[in-house]
Structure formats: C-alpha cells, structure tokens
mmCIF file of the C-alpha atoms, coordinates in Angstrom:
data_MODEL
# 
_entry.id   MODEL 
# 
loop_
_atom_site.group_PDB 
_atom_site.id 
_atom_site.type_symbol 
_atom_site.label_atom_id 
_atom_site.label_alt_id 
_atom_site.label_comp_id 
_atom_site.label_asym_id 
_atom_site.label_entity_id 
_atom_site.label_seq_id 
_atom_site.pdbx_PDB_ins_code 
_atom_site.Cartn_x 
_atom_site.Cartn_y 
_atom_site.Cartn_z 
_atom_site.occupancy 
_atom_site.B_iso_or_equiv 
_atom_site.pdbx_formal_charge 
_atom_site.auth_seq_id 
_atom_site.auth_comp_id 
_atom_site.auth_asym_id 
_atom_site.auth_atom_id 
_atom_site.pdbx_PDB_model_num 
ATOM 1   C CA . UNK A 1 1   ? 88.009 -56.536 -116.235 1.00 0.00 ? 1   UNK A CA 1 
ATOM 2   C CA . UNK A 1 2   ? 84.290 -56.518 -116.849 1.00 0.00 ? 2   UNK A CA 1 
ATOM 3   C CA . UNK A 1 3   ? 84.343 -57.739 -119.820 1.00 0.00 ? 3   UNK A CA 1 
ATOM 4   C CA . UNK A 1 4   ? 86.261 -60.760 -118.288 1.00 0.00 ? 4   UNK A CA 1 
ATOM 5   C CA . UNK A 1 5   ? 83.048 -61.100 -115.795 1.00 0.00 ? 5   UNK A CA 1 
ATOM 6   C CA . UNK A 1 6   ? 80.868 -60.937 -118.652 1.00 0.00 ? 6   UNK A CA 1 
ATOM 7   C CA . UNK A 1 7   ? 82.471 -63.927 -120.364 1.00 0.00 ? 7   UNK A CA 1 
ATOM 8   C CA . UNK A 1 8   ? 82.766 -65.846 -117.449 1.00 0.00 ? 8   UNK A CA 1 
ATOM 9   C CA . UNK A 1 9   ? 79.260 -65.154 -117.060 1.00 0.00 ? 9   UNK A CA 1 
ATOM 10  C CA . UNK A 1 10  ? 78.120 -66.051 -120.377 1.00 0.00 ? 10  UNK A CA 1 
ATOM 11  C CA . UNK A 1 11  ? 79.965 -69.242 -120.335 1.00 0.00 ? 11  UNK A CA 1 
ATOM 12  C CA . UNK A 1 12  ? 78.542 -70.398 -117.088 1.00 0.00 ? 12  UNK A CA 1 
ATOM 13  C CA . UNK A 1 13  ? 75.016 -69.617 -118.400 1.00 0.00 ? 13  UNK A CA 1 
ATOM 14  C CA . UNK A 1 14  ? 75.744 -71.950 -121.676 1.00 0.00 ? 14  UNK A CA 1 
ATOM 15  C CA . UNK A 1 15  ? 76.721 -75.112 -119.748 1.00 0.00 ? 15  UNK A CA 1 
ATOM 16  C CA . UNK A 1 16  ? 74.298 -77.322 -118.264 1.00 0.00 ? 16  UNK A CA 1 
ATOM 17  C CA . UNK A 1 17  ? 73.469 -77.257 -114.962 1.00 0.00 ? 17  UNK A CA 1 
ATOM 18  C CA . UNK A 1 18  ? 74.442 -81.177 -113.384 1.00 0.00 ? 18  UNK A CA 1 
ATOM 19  C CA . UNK A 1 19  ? 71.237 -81.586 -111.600 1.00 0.00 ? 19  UNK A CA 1 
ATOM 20  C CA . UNK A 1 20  ? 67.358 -81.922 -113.092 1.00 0.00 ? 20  UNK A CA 1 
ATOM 21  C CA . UNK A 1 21  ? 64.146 -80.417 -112.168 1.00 0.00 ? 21  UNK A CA 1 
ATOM 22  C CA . UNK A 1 22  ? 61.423 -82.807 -111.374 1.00 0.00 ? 22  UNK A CA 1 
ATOM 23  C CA . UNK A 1 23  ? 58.757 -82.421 -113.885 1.00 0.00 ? 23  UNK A CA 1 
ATOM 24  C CA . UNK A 1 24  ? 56.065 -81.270 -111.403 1.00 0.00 ? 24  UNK A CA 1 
ATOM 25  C CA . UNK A 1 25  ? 57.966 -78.355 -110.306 1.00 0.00 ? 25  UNK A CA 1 
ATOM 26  C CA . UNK A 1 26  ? 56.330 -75.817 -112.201 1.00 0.00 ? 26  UNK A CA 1 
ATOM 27  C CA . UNK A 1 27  ? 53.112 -77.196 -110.736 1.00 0.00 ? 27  UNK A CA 1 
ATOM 28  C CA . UNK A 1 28  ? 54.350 -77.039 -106.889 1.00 0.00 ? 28  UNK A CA 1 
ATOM 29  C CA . UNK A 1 29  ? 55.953 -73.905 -107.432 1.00 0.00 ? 29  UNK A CA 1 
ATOM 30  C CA . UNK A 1 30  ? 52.356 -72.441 -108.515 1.00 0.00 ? 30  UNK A CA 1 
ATOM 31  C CA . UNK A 1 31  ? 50.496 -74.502 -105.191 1.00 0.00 ? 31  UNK A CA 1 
ATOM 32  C CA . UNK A 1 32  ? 53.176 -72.679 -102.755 1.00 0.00 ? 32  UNK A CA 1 
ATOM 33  C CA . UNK A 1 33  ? 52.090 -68.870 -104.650 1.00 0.00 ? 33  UNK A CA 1 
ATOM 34  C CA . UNK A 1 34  ? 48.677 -69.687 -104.702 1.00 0.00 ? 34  UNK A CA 1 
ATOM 35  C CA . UNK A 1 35  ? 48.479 -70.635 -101.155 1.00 0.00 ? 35  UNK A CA 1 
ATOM 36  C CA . UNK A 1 36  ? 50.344 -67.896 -100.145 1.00 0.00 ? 36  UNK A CA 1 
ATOM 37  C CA . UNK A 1 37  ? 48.774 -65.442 -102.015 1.00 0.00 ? 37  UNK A CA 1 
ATOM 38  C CA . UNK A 1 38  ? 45.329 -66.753 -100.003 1.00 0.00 ? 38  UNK A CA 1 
ATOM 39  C CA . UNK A 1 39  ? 46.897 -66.314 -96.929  1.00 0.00 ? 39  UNK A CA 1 
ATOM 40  C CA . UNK A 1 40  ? 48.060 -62.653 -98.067  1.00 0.00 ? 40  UNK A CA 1 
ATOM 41  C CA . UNK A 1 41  ? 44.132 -61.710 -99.113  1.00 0.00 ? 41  UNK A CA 1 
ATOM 42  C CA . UNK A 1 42  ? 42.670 -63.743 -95.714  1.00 0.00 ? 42  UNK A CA 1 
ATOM 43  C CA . UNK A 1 43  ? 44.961 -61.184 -93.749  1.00 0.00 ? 43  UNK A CA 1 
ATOM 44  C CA . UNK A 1 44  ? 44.424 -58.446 -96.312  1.00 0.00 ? 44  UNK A CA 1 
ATOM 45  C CA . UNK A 1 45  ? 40.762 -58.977 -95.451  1.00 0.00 ? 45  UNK A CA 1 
ATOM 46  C CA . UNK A 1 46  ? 40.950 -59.209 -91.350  1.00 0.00 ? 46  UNK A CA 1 
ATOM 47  C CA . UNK A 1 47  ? 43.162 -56.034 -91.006  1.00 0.00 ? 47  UNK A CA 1 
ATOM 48  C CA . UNK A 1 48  ? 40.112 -54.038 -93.519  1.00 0.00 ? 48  UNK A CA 1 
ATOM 49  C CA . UNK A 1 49  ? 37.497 -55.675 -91.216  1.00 0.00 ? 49  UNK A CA 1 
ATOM 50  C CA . UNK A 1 50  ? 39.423 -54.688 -87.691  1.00 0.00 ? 50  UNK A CA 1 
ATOM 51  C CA . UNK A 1 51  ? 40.114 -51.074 -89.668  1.00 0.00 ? 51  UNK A CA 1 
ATOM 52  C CA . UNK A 1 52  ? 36.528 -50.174 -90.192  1.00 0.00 ? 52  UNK A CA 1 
ATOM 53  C CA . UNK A 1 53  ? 35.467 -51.073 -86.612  1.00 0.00 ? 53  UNK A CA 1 
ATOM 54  C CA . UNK A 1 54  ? 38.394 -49.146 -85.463  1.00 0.00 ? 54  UNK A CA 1 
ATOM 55  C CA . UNK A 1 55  ? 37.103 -46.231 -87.590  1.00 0.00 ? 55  UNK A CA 1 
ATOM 56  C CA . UNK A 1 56  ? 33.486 -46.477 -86.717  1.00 0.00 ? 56  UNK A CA 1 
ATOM 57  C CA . UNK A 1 57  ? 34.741 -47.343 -82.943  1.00 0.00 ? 57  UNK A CA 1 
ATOM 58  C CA . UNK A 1 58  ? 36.894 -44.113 -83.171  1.00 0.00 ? 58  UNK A CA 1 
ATOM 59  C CA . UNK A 1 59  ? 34.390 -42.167 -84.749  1.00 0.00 ? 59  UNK A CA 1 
ATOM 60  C CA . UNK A 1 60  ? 31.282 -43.435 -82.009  1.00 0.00 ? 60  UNK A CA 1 
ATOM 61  C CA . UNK A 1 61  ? 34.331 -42.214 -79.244  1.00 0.00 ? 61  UNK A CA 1 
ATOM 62  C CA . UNK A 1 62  ? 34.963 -38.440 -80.555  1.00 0.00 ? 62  UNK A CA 1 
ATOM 63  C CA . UNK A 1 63  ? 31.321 -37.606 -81.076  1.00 0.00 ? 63  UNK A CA 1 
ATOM 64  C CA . UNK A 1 64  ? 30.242 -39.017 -77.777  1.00 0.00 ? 64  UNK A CA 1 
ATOM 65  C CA . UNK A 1 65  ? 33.232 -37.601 -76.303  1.00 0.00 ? 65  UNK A CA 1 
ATOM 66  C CA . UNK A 1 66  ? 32.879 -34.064 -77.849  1.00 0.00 ? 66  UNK A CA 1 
ATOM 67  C CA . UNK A 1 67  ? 29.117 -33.446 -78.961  1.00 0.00 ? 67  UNK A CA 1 
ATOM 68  C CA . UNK A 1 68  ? 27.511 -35.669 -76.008  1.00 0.00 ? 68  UNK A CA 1 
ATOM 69  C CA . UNK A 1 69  ? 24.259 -33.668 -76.682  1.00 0.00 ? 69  UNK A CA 1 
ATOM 70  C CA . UNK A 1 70  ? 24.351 -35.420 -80.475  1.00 0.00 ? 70  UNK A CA 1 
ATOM 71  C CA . UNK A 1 71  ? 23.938 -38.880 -79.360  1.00 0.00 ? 71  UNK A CA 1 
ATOM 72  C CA . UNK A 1 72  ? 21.259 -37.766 -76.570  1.00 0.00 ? 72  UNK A CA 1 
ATOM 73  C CA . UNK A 1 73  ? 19.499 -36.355 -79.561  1.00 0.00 ? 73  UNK A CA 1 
ATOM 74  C CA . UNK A 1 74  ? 19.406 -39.631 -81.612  1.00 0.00 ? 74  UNK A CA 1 
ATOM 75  C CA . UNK A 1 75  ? 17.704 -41.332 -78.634  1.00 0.00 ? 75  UNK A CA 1 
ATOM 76  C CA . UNK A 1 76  ? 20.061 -42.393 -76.576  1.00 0.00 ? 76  UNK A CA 1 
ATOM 77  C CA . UNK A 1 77  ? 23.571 -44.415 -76.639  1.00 0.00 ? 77  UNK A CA 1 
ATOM 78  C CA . UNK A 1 78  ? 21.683 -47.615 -77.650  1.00 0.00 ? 78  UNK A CA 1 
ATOM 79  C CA . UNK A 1 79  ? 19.514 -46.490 -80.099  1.00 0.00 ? 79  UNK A CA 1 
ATOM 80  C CA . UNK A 1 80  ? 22.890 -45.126 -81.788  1.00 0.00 ? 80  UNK A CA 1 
ATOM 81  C CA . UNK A 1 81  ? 24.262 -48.292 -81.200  1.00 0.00 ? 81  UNK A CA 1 
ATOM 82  C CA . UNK A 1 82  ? 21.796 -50.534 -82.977  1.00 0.00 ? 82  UNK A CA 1 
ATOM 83  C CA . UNK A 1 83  ? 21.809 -47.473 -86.147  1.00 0.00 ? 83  UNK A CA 1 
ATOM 84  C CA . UNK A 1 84  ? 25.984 -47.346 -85.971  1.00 0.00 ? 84  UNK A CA 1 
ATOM 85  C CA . UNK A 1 85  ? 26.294 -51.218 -85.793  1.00 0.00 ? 85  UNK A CA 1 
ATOM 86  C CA . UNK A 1 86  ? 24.319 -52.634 -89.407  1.00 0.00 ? 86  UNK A CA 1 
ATOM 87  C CA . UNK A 1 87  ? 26.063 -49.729 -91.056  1.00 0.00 ? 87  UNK A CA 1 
ATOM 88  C CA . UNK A 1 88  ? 29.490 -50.857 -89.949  1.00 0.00 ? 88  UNK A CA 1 
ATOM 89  C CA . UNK A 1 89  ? 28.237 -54.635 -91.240  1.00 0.00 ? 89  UNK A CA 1 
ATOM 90  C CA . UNK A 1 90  ? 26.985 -52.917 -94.829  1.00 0.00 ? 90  UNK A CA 1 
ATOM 91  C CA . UNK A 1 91  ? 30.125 -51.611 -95.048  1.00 0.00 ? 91  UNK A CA 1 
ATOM 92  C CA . UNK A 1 92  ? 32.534 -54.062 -94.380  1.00 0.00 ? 92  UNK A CA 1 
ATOM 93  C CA . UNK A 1 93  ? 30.129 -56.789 -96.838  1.00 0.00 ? 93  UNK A CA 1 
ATOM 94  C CA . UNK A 1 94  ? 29.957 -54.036 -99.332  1.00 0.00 ? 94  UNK A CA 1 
ATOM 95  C CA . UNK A 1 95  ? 34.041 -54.111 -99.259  1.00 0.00 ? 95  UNK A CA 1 
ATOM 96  C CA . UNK A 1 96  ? 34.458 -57.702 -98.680  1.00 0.00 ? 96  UNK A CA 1 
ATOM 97  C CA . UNK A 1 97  ? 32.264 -57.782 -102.272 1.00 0.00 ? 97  UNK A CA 1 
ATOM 98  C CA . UNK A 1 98  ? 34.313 -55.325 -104.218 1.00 0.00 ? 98  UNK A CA 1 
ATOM 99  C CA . UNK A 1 99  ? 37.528 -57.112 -103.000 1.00 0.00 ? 99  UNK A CA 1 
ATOM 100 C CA . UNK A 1 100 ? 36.049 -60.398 -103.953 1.00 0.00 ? 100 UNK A CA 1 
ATOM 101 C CA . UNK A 1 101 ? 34.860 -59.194 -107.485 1.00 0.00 ? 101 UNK A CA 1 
ATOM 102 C CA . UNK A 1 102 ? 38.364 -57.363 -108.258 1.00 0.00 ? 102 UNK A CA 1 
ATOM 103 C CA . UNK A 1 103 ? 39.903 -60.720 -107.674 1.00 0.00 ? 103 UNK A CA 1 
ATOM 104 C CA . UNK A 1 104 ? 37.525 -62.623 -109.665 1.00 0.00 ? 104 UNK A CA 1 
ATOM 105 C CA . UNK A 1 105 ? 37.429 -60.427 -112.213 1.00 0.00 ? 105 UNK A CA 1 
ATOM 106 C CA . UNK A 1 106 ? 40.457 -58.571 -112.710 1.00 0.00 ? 106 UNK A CA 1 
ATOM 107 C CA . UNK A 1 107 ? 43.488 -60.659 -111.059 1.00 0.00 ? 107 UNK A CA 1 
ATOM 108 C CA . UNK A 1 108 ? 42.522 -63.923 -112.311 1.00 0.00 ? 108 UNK A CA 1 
ATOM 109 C CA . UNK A 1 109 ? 42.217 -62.602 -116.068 1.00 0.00 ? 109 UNK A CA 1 
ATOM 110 C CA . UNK A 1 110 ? 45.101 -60.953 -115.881 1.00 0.00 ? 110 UNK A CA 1 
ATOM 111 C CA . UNK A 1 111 ? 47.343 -64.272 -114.912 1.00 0.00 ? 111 UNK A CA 1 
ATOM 112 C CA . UNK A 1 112 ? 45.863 -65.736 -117.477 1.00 0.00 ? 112 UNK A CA 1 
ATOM 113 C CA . UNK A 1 113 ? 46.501 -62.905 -120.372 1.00 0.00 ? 113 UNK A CA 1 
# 
C-alpha cells in the first residue's frame, strides 16, 4: 500500500505542472518576506520599548511603595524622576543599537552566505 502512494507520488512529481510562474515571482515573493519581516522587527522593537518602561515603571512603583524613605533620600520623587527617566532612554537606545547592529551585521550576511 505505501509503496503504491510512493509511486503515485513520484509520478505526480515528474509531470509538469499545466500552469507557469511569472518570471518576477521569485522577486515578489522576496518584497512580501521582506516587508513582513520589517513589520515583525517594528513590533519586535515597540513591545522592547513598552517592556523597559514597564520594568523601570514597575521597579519606580515597588521601591516607592515599599522603601518610601529611599526615594525621600534621593531628594525627592522628582529629583528621582529626572535620574530614573535618561536612564530608561540610555537603555532602550543602547538596545535599539544592538538590535540594529545584529541585523546589519549578522542577519543580512547570513541571507546572503
């Protein structure tokens, strides 16, 4: 029986198929993954950006909320602020750039190989 199927297979897979490919079609097939795959990276790179305010936002919340006397220490809730705010910037740049390098440097040579 399965070695029925695998005739039948292999016979279908030697005949021509009636209908042709357009000779572009590797081409639009390679636009429609590209684009995608930007869209993928453009959402890749909003979720890390709402993630790290979520973790610095989270982070701000259970120190002020347990060790009040921490932030009074610093100089108050807007002095923290202003410190906790450029760091959470630095960070999300500094990840934006190693994201950005690993697919410039890496991904794209590694299509090509």
């Amino acid at each position: 029986m399965n070695k029925q199927i695998e005739d039948l297979i292999d016979e279908a897979l030697k005949t021509e198929p009636s209908f042709q490919l357009r000779k572009d079609f590797k081409d639009r097939v390679l636009q429609v993954i590209k684009r995608k795959e930007k869209a993928s990276q453009r959402r890749l790179y909003l979720w890390m950006a709402l993630g790290t305010l979520v973790i610095f936002g989270f982070g701000y919340a259970t120190i002020a909320y347990f060790m009040p006397t921490v932030l009074e220490s610093f100089g108050g809730v807007t002095n923290t602020l202003e410190q906790i705010i450029p760091l959470g910037i630095l960070a999300g740049v500094i990840i934006f750039a190693i994201q950005y390098l690993d697919k410039k440097l890496v991904k794209d040579r590694m299509l090509h190989i």
